[in-house]
N, C-alpha and C positions, 0 to 999 in steps of 0.2 A: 478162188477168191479166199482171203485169208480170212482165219476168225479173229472176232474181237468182242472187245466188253468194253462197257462202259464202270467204274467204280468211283464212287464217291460220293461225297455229302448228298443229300436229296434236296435239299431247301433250296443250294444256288443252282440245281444242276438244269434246268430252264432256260435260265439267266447265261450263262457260261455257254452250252452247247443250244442253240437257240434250234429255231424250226426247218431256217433251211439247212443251218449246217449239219443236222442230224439227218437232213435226206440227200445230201452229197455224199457223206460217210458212208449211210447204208447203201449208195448203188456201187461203193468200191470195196466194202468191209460187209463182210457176214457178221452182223451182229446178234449172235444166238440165244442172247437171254436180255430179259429187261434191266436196265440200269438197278445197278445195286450200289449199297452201303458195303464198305470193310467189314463192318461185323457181320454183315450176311453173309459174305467170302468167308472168312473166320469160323465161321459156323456149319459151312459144309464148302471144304475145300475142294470138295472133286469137280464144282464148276469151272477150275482152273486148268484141266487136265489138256483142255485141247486150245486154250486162247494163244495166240500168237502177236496179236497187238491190245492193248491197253488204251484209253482214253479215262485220264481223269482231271480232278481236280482238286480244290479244297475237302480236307478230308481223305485224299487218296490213300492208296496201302504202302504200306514200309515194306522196300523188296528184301526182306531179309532170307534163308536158309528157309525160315517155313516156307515162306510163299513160294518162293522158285523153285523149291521141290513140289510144291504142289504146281508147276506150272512149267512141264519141262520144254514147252515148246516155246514159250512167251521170244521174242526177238525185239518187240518196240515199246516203248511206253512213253502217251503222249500226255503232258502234264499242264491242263490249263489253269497254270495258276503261276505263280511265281517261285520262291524259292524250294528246290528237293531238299534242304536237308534233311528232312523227317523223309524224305523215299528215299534214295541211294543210299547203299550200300556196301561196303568192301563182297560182299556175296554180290551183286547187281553188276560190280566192275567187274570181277573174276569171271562172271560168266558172258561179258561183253554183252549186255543188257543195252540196247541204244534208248537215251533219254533224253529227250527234249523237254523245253519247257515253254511256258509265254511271260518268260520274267520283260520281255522289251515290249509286250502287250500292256502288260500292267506299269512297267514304266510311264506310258504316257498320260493318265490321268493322276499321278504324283508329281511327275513335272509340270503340269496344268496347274494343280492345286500352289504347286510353289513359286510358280511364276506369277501366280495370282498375290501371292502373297507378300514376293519380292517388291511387286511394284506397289501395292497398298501399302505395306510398310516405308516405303521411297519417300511415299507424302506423307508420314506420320499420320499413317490414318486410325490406328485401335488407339493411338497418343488422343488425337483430337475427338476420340468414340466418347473416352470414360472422362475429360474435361470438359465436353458438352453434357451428359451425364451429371456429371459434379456441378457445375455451374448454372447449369439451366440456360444458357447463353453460347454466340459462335465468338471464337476472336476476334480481335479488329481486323488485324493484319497477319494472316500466320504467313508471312514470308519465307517463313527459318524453312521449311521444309525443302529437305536438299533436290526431293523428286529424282528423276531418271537418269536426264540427260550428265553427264558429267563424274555420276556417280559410281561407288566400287562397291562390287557384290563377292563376298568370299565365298567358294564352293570347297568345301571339305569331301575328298574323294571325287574322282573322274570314273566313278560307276555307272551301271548301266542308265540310272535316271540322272545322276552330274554330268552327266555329257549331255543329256537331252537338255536338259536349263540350259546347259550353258550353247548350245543351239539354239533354244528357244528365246537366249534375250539377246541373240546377236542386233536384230531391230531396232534396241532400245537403247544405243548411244553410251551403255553402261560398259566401264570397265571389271573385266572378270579376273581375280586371282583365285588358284587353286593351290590345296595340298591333297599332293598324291604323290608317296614314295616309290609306286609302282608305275608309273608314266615318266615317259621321254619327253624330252622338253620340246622334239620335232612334232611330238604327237599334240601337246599341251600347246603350240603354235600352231598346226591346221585348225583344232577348235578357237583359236583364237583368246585363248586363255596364258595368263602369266602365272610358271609354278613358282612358290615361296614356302617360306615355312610355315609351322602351324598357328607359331607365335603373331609372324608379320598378318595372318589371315585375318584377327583379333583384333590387329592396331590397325590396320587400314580401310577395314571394311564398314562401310554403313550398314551389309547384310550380310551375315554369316549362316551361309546352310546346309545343314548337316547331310550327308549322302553315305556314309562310310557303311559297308557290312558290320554287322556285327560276328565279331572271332576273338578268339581269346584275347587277342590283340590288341584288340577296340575297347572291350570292355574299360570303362572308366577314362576311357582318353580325354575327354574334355572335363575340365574343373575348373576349379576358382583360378587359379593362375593364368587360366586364357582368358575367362569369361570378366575378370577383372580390366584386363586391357582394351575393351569394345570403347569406341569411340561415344560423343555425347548422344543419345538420342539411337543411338546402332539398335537392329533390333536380332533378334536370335530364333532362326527355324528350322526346327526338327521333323521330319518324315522320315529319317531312319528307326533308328530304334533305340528305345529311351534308357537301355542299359550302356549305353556309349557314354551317358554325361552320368557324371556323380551328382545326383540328383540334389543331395542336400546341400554342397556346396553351389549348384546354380541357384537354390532357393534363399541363401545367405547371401548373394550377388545381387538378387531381384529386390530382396528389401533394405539392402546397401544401396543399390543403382535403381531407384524408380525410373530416371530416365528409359531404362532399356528395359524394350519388351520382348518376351518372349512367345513364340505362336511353338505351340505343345500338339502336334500331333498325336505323337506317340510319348510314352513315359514307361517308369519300370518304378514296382509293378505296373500294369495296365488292365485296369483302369488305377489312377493312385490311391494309396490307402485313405479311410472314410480319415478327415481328421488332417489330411493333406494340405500344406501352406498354398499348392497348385491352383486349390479351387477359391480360394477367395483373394488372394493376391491381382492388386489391379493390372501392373502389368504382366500378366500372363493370359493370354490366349489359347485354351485349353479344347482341343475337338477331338473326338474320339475315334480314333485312325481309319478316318475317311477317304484320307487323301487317292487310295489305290483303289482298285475300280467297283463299281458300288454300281447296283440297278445297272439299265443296259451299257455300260462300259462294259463287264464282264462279259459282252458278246464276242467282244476284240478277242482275248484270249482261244475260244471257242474255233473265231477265224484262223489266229493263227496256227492252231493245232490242224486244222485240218489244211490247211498249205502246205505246212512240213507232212503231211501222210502223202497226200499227191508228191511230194520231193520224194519220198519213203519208197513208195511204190512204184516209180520212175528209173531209182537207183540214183537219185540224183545227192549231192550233198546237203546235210539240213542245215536251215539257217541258223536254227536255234539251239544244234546239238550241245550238252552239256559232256565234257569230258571229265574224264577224273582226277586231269591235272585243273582244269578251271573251278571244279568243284571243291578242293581246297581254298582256294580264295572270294569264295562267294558268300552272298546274303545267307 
């Protein structure tokens, strides 16, 4: 039976690895010491000396040169949570470290959260929150609201959660354009999405949502120059990551364009600075990056790591392997 450990944060590790799935693990894994913190690894590495598989998550360790000399035998490491950048390693590829993650786990309560959103947004519905609010009163007639059927939703990147949206509003009668300069336009047609530019994204969408990795790339990709172009009443949502939009120019747009709202999951910094135009600007929509799995969501994760170990143990291929060519272009 091989050995293994568990490493990482205490507070979600419950939640993440729940009850049964720690008693499927233990009748296929030796797991020889009780779940730890990185800094208890850190602090006496020789626990490492015989591990040969890994289970972590939020919190897990950076496989750099210290650690995988202290762990000459390690072969797997299973990472329930979403993005490795902070674990892989140029040391972790060179030694053929196999690493999987549960980034398509935590995808689905992101795309839940933004599907929620796309279509609340559809009816101008945080429009109608803060003018009932204001007015103390409903409209006579809000007809204007474009709603569902008929409507264009822009998805920014065909990432692992832009492809879930854009599966998940197939139902909704909504037309979907995308920009993604790394997708094929054969591939961009099975999902049933039209690619365009970043520009056209901006002029024809009622909802623009951000999805894009953050890479050097990214950083600062959306500004005034797009977010100027959003149609009347368009609204703007973020679940990526809040260093893609130049912050100050979107907040120069929102008190130019009250019509358009924006739903803030995430921001840069995060939380924003005390003093922030974010927090009291009416249209903005501001939640505190909730959107990815939260309470028993983080179970999923958990599942999913322990299916890829039964793939692992089998010899079978992992779903969720992350190589070190796909690791360049990820979250």
């Amino acid at each position: 039976m091989v050995k293994g450990l568990y490493i990482m944060n205490q507070d979600p590790f419950e939640l993440v690895y729940q009850e049964e799935v720690r008693k499927e693990i233990d009748s296929l894994v030796d797991i020889y010491a009780l779940p730890l913190t990185n800094q208890q690894v850190l602090q006496d590495l020789s626990i490492l000396e015989d591990v040969e598989v890994i289970f972590s998550g939020w919190g897990g360790p950076r496989l750099d040169e210290q650690f995988l000399n202290a762990a000459p035998n390690l072969k797997a490491f299973f990472y329930a949570a979403g993005s490795v950048k902070n674990i892989a390693t140029d040391a972790s590829w060179d030694r053929g470290i196999t690493i999987t993650n549960a980034v398509q786990a935590n995808a689905v309560p992101v795309a839940e959260f933004t599907l929620s959103q796309i279509l609340f947004c559809l009816k101008n519905g945080w429009c109608f929150t803060r003018d009932v609010r204001k007015t103390k009163q409903f409209p006579a007639k809000p007809f204007h609201v474009p709603g569902a059927f008929g409507s264009t939703v822009g998805v920014i990147s065909l990432s692992t959660v832009g492809r879930l949206v854009c599966e998940m509003l197939k139902p909704f009668d909504i037309n979907v354009v995308a920009y993604d300069p790394f997708v094929e336009k054969e591939d961009a047609r099975n999902l049933g999405v039209e690619l365009c530019s970043l520009d056209k994204i901006f002029q024809r969408a009622n909802i623009v949502s951000l999805h894009a990795p953050l890479l050097e790339e990214t950083k600062g990709m959306i500004g005034k120059e797009h977010l100027t172009q959003m149609l009347p009443n368009a609204s703007f949502i973020n679940t990526a990551r809040g260093a893609i939009v130049r912050e100050s120019e979107l907040i120069e747009v929102l008190q130019e364009r009250p019509d358009i709202t924006a739903v803030l999951d995430v921001t840069f910094p995060e939380p924003p600075e005390r003093g922030s135009a974010l927090y009291i600007l009416d249209n903005v929509v501001l939640t505190p990056h909730l959107a990815g799995s939260e309470g028993k969501e983080c179970g999923r994760m958990g599942y999913y790591m322990l299916d890829e170990l039964k793939r692992y143990l089998n010899g079978e291929p992992l779903q969720w392997e992350v190589s070190r060519e796909k690791f360049e272009i990820l979250a």
